[in-house]
GUGUMAR-148762 format. One record per residue (C-alpha): residue in three letters; x, y, z. Coordinates in steps of 0.2 Angstrom, whole numbers, padded with zeros to 4 digits, always signed. Example, Ala and Ser with C-alpha at 12.3 -4.5 7.8 and 13.67 -1.06 7.14 Angstrom:
# residues 2
ALA+0062-0022+0039SER+0068-0005+0036
END
This chain:
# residues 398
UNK+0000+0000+0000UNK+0008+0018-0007UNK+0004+0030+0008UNK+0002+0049+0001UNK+0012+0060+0008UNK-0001+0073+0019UNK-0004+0091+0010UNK+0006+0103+0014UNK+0001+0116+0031UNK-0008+0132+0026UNK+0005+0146+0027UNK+0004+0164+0034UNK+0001+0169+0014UNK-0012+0154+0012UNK-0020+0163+0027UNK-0019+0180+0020UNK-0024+0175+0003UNK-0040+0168+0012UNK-0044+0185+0022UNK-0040+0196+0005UNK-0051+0185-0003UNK-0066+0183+0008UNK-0066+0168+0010UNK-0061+0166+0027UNK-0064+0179+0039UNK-0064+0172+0058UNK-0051+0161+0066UNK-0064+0149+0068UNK-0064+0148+0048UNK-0047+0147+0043UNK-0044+0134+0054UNK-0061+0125+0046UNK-0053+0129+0029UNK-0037+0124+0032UNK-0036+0111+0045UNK-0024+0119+0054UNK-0024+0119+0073UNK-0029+0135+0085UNK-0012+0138+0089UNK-0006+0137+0072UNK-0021+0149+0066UNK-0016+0160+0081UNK+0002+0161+0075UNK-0001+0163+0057UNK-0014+0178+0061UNK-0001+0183+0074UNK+0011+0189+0062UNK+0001+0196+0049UNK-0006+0207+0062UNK+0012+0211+0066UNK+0018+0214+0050UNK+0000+0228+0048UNK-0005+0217+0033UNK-0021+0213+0042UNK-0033+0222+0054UNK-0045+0214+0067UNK-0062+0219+0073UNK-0074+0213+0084UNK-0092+0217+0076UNK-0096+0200+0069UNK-0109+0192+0072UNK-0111+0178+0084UNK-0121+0166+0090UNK-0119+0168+0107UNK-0108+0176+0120UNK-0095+0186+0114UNK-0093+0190+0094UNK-0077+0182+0085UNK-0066+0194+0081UNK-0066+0198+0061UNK-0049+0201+0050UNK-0049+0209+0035UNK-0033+0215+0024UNK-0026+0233+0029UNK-0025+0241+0013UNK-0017+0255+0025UNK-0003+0244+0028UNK+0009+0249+0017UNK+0013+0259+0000UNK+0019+0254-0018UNK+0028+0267-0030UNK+0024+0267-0048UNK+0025+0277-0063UNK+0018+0272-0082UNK+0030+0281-0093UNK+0025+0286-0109UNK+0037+0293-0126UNK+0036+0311-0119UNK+0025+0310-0104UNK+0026+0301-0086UNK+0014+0298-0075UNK+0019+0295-0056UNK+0011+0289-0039UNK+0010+0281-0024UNK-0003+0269-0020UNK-0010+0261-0005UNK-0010+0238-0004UNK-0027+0239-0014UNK-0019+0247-0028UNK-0029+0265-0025UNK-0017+0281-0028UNK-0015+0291-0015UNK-0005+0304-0021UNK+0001+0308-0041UNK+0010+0319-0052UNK+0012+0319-0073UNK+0030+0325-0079UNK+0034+0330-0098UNK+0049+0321-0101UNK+0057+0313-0117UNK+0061+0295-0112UNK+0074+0297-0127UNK+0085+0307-0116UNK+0092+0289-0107UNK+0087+0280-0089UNK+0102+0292-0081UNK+0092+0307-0083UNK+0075+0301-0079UNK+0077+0285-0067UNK+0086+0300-0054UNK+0068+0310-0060UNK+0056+0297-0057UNK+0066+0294-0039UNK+0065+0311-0035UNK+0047+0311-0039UNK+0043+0296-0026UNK+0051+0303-0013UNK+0041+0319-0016UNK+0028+0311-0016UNK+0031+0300+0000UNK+0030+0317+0010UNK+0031+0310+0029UNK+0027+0292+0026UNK+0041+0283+0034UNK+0052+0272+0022UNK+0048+0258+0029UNK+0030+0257+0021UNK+0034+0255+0003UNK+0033+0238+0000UNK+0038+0239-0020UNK+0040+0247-0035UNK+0032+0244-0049UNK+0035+0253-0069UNK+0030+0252-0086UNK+0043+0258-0098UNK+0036+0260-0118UNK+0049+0246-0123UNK+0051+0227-0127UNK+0055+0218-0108UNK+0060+0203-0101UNK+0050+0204-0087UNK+0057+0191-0078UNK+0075+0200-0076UNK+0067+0220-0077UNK+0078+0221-0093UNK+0073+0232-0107UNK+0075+0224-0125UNK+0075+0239-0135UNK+0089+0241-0151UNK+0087+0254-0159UNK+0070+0261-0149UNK+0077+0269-0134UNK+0092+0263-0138UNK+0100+0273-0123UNK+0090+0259-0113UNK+0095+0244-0122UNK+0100+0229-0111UNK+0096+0240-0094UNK+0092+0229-0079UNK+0082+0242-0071UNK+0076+0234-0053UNK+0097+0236-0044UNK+0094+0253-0049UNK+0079+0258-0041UNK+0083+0245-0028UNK+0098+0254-0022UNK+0088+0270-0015UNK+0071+0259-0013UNK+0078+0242-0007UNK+0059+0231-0010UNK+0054+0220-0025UNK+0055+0232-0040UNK+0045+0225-0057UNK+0045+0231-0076UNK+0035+0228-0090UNK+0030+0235-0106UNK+0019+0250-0104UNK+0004+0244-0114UNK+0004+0229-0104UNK+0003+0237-0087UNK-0011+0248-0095UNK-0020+0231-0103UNK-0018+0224-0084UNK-0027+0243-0078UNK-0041+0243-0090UNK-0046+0225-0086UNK-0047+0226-0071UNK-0054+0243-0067UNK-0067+0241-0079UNK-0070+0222-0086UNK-0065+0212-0073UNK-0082+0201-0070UNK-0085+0206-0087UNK-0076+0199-0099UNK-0059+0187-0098UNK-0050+0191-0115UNK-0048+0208-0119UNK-0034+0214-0132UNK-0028+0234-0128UNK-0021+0244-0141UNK-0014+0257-0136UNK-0011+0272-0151UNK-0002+0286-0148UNK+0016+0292-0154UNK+0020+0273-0154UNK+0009+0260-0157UNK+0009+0243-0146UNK-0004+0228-0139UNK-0007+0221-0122UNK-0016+0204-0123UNK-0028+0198-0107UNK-0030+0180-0110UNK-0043+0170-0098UNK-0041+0184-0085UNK-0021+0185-0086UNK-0008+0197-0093UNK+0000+0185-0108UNK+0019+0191-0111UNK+0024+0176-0120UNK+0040+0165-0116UNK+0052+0182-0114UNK+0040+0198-0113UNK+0038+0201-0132UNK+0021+0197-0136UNK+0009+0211-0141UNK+0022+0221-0153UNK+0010+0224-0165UNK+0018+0238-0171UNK+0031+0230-0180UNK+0020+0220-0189UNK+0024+0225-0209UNK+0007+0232-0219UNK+0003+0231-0236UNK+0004+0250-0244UNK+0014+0256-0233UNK+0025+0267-0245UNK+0042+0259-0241UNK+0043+0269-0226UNK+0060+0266-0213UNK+0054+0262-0196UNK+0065+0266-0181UNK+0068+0247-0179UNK+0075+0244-0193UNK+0061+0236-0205UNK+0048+0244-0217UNK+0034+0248-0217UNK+0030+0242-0200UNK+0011+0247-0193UNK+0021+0260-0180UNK+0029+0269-0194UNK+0014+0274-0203UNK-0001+0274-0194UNK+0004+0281-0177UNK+0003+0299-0171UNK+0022+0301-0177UNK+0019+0297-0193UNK+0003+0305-0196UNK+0008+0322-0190UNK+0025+0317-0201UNK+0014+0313-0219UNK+0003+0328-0215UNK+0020+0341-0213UNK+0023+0332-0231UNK+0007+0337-0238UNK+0008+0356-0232UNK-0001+0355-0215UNK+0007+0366-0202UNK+0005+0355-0187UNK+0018+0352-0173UNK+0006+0342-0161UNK-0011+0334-0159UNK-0019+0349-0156UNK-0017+0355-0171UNK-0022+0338-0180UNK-0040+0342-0169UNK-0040+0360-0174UNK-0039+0354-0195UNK-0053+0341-0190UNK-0065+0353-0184UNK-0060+0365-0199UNK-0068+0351-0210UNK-0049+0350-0217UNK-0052+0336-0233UNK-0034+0332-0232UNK-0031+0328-0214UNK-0050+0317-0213UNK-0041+0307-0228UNK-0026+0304-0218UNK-0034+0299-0200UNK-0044+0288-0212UNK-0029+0279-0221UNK-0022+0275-0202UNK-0037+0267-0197UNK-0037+0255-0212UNK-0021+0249-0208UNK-0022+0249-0189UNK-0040+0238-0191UNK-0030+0224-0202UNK-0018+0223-0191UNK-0029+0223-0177UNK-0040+0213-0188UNK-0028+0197-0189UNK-0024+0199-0172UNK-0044+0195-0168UNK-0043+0180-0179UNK-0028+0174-0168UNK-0033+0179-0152UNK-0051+0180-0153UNK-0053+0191-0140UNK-0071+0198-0133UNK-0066+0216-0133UNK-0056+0225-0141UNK-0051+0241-0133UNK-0042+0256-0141UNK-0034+0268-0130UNK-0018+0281-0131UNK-0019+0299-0138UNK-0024+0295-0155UNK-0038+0283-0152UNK-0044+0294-0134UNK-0044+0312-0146UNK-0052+0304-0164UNK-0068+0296-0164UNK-0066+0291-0182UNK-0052+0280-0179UNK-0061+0271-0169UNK-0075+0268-0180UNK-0063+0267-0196UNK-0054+0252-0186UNK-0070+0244-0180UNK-0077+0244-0199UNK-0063+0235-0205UNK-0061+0222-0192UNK-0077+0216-0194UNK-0077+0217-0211UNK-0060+0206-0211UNK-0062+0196-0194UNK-0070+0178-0197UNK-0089+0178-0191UNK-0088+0171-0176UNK-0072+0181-0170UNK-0083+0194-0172UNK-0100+0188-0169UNK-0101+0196-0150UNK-0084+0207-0152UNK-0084+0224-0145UNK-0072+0237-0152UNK-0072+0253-0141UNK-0061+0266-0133UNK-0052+0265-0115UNK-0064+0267-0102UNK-0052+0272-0091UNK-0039+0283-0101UNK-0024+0289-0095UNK-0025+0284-0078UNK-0026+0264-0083UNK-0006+0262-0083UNK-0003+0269-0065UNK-0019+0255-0061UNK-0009+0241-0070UNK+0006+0246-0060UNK+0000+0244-0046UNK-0011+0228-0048UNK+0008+0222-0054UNK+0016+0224-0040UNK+0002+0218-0030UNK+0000+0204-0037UNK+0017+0198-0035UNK+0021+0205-0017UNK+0004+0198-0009UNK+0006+0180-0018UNK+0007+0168-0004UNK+0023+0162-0008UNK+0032+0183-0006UNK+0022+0185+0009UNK+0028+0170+0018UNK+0049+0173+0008UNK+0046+0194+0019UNK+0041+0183+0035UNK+0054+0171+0033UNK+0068+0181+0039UNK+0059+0184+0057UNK+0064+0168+0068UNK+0046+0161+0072UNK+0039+0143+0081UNK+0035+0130+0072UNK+0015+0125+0079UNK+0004+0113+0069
END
């Protein structure tokens, strides 16, 4: 007879992944749910009361004599540092454990000008931003940078696209003046994490985020999770070539690439070419609402690229929204419906049969969101909470 080895004791993070979760409120019921024994509840609970990840009260309700005392998770107990950078503008915060900001700041800065001038910025920011909170409370870091990363190691996979950050391992660096768990993804991932969450979680599972702006880039949600693929590259979608693309040179090297000619770079570029005076989206929207022929034509021509593009990405992924977000997409209604007519129109029907196409609920503020979630998500898994416990000599009690 094989005897099976007995499952393995529920550990402070199981407990706190219950209480976070709901599911177990009361001593009584974690040691129900778990198995474990009084004392060992009483320890677990013990030190995530000490370490202010959970608080207790004692208005539950009882069925007799005095009430249990209820725990829940102490979104006060700490605070995470984030910052979604974009090509010219950043946006920075701190946010409490529930991912809630709790105070921000935008900064106009050219990523181009390289990590050594604005890591130091983004730094100086945070501890702005701090004011009197004590050191101590920041439990991580969490940042989106608008390049290819290999999230696993924080390292940025750029070449010739902010190329000053090529092969950067950015976590030792911010580590050294914040010394917690520092994470870094690609920017519209940690906006594609946001938006799911903030306004389709419940809703939907699959959701693909296309975010157009000066650079154009995908974040896939795929059965409720970020998708990055086997080193962080998945969802460059603007480096997929498209047909009639006029031989243009992108800034990685290929032609032609969706990026190079259907962002807000190159429209602002093709419309300089065709005599528009225009040095920024505002005076893209000022020709719009002058009825300018010429500049409708050319929002119109992006959206046909960008919807098969998208298009073939629906077919793959076959998500059940689509959302488009980013300057471009947030300022021009008809981009949105110019993409949405193609993709149905060269989706297969039942891709597109319940398919929604629509802008970013959220807007800008989705990337400081998926930050944080980021960061949360890896700090409060069971497995960190019990690793940052470790380290404080404790009894063993079953």
């Amino acid at each position: 007879m094989v005897r099976r080895s007995a499952a393995p004791l529920a550990s402070s993070g199981d407990v706190l992944h219950l209480i976070r979760a709901g599911e177990a409120v009361t001593r009584a019921e974690i040691g129900r749910v778990t198995g474990l024994s009084r004392p060992a509840v009483a320890l677990r609970v013990s030190e995530l009361l000490d370490r202010g990840l959970v608080v207790e009260d004692t208005e539950g309700p009882s069925t007799g004599g005095r009430p249990p005392a209820r725990l829940s998770f102490n979104a006060q107990g700490g605070v995470v540092l984030v910052a979604s950078l974009g090509a010219g503008r950043t946006q920075i915060a701190v946010c409490d454990l529930a991912g809630t900001a709790l105070s921000t700041a935008e900064v106009t800065i050219d990523v181009e000008r390289g990590p050594d001038v604005v890591l130091p910025l983004l730094m100086d920011t945070w501890e702005s931003l701090l004011a009197d909170r004590p050191a101590a409370q920041v439990r991580g870091v969490g940042l989106g940078v608008p390049a290819t990363v290999e999230f696993a190691a924080g390292r940025t996979e750029s070449v010739r696209v902010m190329a000053s950050w090529t092969g950067l391992v950015i976590p030792p660096i911010i580590a050294e003046r914040f010394p917690v768990p520092v994470f870094v993804d690609n920017d519209v991932n940690v906006i594609a994490i946001g938006e799911h969450h903030a306004a389709y979680r419940g809703e939907v599972d699959d959701l693909l985020f296309v975010k157009v702006s000066t650079r154009i880039g995908a974040g896939v949600i795929s059965g409720g999770q970020i998708m990055r693929g086997a080193l962080g590259a998945a969802g460059e979608i603007g480096h997929i070539p498209v047909r009639d693309g006029g031989g243009v040179l992108c800034r990685c090297g290929s032609v032609d690439c969706l990026d190079s000619v259907a962002s807000a770079t190159a429209m602002l570029r093709v419309l300089r070419e065709r005599g528009r005076q225009v040095s920024g989206l505002a005076d893209v929207v000022a020709l719009v609402r002058a009825g300018d022929a010429e500049t409708m034509a050319v929002i119109r021509d992006a959206a046909r690229k960008l919807g098969e593009v998208v298009a073939s990405a629906v077919n793959l992924l076959n998500p059940a929204v689509v959302v488009l977000g980013g300057d471009l997409a947030e300022t021009f209604q008809p981009l949105v419906s110019g993409v949405r007519e193609v993709v149905y129109r060269r989706s297969t029907a039942l891709a597109t049969r319940n398919l929604r196409i629509e802008p970013s609920r959220l807007g800008p503020g989705a990337g400081v969101t998926g930050c944080a979630l980021m960061v949360l998500a890896n700090i409060l898994a069971p497995e960190a909470v019990d690793a940052s416990l470790s380290a404080e000599p404790r009894a063993t009690v079953s």
